[in-house]
Residue, then its C-alpha position, 0 to 999 in steps of 0.5 A: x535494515x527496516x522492512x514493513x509489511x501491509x497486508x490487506x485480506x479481510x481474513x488472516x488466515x488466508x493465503x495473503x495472510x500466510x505469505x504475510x506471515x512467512x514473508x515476515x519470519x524470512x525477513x526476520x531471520x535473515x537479519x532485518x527489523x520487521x513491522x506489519x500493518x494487517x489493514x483489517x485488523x485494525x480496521x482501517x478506515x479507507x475513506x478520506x474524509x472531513x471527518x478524519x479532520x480536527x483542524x482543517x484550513x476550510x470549514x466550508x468545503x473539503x478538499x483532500x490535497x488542502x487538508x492533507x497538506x494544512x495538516x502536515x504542515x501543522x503536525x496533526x495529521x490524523x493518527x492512524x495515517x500518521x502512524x502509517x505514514x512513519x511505517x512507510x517511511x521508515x522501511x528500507x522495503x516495503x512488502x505489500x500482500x493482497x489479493x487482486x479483485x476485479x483486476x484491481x486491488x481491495x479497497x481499503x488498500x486503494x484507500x490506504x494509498x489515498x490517505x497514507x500518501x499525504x499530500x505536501x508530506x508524502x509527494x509534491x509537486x518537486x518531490x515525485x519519482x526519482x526525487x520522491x521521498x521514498x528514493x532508494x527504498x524497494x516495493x515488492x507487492x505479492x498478489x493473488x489472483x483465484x484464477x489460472x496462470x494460463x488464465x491470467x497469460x497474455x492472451x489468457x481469458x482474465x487478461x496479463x496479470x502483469x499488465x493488471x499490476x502495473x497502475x496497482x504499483x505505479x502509485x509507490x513509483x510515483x513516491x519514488x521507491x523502486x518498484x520491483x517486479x511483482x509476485x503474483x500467486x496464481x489460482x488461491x482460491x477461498x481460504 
């Protein structure tokens, strides 16, 4: 069994970086083959971009799900986002370590999705949740927040955690992994 680790903290040994590492040793140890991406490690760009983009379908104008797609279609999908996007594909789990900021993932996450999730590889039109690509493999996303648990309750002053969650982790429903509930670590704060 295959599981790959994202990691998306700008600082390794934070508490993220930490559960990344143990998440990693457990999943060793109990028989699975194990990869990580550490997003900021490799700083990985999050924005999508024409310049990502030696081959493009219009010179004139980008459009992302065009040019992803061209790409894919052609084999010259940008590196990094290959790479990346094999990591994903490959993985009987994938296990996503962030922490949340401003109810919302960081955004080299949210760009990691952007860019990963290629247009007419990842998804299409006929090839979405239960016929996604990625049916039958399992996402668990371990979250911290700086705040309390009774904070981050449902009547708690941050807002349900759980109902932060749930669009974070839609897009991984969407390509058609089983999304399981997630960790959230409540109260990790600074490093």
């Amino acid at each position: 069994m295959q599981a790959h680790i994202v990691l998306a903290h700008p600082e390794n040994q934070s508490f993220n970086g930490r559960l990344a590492r143990t998440t990693q040793a457990s999943l060793s140890e109990s028989g699975w083959s194990v990869s990580e991406t550490d997003l900021y490690a490799i700083n990985f760009d999050p924005r999508e971009s024409p310049a990502h983009y030696t081959h493009r379908s219009n010179q004139d104008q980008f459009h992302a799900q065009t040019e992803q797609r061209f790409n894919a279609e052609n084999d010259t999908t940008p590196a990094d986002v290959a790479r990346e996007r094999d990591n994903l594909l490959h993985a009987d789990l994938l296990v996503v370590h962030f922490p949340l900021w401003w109810f919302g993932m960081p955004a080299i996450l949210k760009g990691w999705i952007d860019r990963v999730f290629v247009y007419g590889a990842v998804y299409r039109g006929q090839m979405r949740y239960d016929t996604g690509i990625c049916r039958g493999k399992r996402m668990l996303a371990c979250i911290t927040t700086g705040a309390s648990r009774e904070s981050c309750s449902f009547n708690g002053r941050e807002g349900d955690s759980k109902l932060h969650a749930w669009p974070l982790v839609f897009p991984f429903r969407y390509i058609g992994f089983d999304v399981l509930e997630p960790v959230i670590f409540h109260g990790v704060g600074g490093v």
